[in-house]
N, C-alpha and C positions, 0 to 999 in steps of 0.2 A: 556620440561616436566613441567607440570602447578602443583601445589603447592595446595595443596589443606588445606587451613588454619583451614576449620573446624575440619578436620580430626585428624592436629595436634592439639590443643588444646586437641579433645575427649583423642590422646593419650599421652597427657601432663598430662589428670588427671588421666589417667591408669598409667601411668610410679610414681606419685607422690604416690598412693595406693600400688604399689607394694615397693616402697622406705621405707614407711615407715612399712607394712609387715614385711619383709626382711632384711631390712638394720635398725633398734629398736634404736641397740647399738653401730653400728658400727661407730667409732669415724672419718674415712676418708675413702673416694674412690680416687684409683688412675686410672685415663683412660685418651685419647685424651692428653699425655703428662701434666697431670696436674694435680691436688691433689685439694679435694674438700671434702664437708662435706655433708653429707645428707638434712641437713639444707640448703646449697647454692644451692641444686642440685634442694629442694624442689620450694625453692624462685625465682630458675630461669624460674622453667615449670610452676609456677604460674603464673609468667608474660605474659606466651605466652596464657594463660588462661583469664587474665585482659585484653589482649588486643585486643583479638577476640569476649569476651562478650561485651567490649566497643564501637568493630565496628556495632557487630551485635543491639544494641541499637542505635545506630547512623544510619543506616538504618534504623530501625523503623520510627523512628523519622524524617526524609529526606522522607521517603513515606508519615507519616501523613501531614505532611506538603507541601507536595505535590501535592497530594488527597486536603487540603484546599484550596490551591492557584485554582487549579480548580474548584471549586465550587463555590469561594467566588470572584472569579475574570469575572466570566460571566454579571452580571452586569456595574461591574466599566466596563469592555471593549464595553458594548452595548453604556453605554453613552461617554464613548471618542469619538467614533465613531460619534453619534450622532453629537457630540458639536465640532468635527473636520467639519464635514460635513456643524454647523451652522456657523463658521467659516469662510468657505472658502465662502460660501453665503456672508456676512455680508462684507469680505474685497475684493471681488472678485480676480483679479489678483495682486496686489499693495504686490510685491515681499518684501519690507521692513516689513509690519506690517506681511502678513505669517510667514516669518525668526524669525519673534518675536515668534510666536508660535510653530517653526520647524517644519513648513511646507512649501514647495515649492509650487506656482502658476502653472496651469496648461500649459500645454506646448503645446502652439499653432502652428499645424503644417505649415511645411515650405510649401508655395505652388507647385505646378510641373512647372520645366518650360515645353517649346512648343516640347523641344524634347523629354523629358523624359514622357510629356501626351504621342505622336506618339508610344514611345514602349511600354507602358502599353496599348494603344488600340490593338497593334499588339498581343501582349502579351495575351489579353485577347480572342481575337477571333482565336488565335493559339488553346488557351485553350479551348474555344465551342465547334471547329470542332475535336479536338483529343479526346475529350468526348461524344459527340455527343450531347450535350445541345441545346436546345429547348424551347422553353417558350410555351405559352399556345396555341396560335393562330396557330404555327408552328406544334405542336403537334396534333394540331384537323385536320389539311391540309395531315396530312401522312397517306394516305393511302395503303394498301395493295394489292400487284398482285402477283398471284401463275403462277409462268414460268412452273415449273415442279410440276406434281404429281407422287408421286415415291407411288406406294400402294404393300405391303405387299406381300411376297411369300406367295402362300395359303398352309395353312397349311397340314398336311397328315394326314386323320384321320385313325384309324383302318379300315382294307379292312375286311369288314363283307357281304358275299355274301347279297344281297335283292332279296326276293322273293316277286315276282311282282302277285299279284291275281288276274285272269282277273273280270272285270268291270260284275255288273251282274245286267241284264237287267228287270225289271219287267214291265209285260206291262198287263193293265187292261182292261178289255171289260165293257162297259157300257152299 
């Protein structure tokens, strides 16, 4: 079960208003095994009050600062970058003078040997033909051939009797 700090404080300063309400004159409280004064009772939930307004300023303050470092650090980090980059130009690989900078030289890859070229070519044309990859030239040569045409049940439409008007002839004398 989580603790919910703000809470108590709010009821550290209700529990301090009702004390002094209530308990004016009263010279000591006995509870929890212990004997206590309204005065120590006050001074102890005030503490838990100093010390939640403490945090809660402290967070403010940890986000303002925060919120700065991002704003004010978009520059400085453009030019590290920059000046890392002139850097590495200027002493190219020469791993001593980088290390001075704590940077590492770029790391030139190791070559392949003759076998490990042979499964990467295997490897690679595994991988064309399980994709079906193509290049341009391959791709313009595929052409298409229709083995089957499968066409369409025809559909049913409503059976509406047709009434067929015989053809009507007109025939003119001249």
């Amino acid at each position: 079960m989580a603790i919910d700090l703000t809470k108590n404080a709010a009821l550290a300063e209700q529990l301090i208003a009702g004390t002094k309400k209530h308990f004016p004159t009263t010279g000591s409280l006995v509870f929890g095994g212990a004997t206590y004064t309204p005065a120590q009772i006050e001074a102890s939930l005030q503490t838990l009050i100093d010390l939640r307004a403490a945090v809660d300023a402290a967070k403010a303050t940890a986000k303002a600062k925060v919120a700065a470092e991002k704003t004010q650090s978009t520059p400085a980090r453009t030019l590290m970058a920059a000046f890392e980059a002139f850097v590495k130009v200027t002493f190219g690989n020469a791993p001593d003078v980088l290390a001075d900078f704590g940077l590492t030289p770029k790391k030139v890859p190791t070559p392949l040997t003759p076998q490990e070229k042979v499964v990467a070519t295997a490897k690679r044309a595994a991988t064309r033909a399980a994709r079906h990859t193509m290049g341009k030239v391959q791709k313009k040569a595929v052409k298409g051939t229709i083995t089957t045409i499968v066409t369409p049940p025809p559909t049913t439409a409503p059976t509406t009797p047709v009434v067929a008007t015989p053809p009507t002839t007109v025939s003119k004398t001249v």
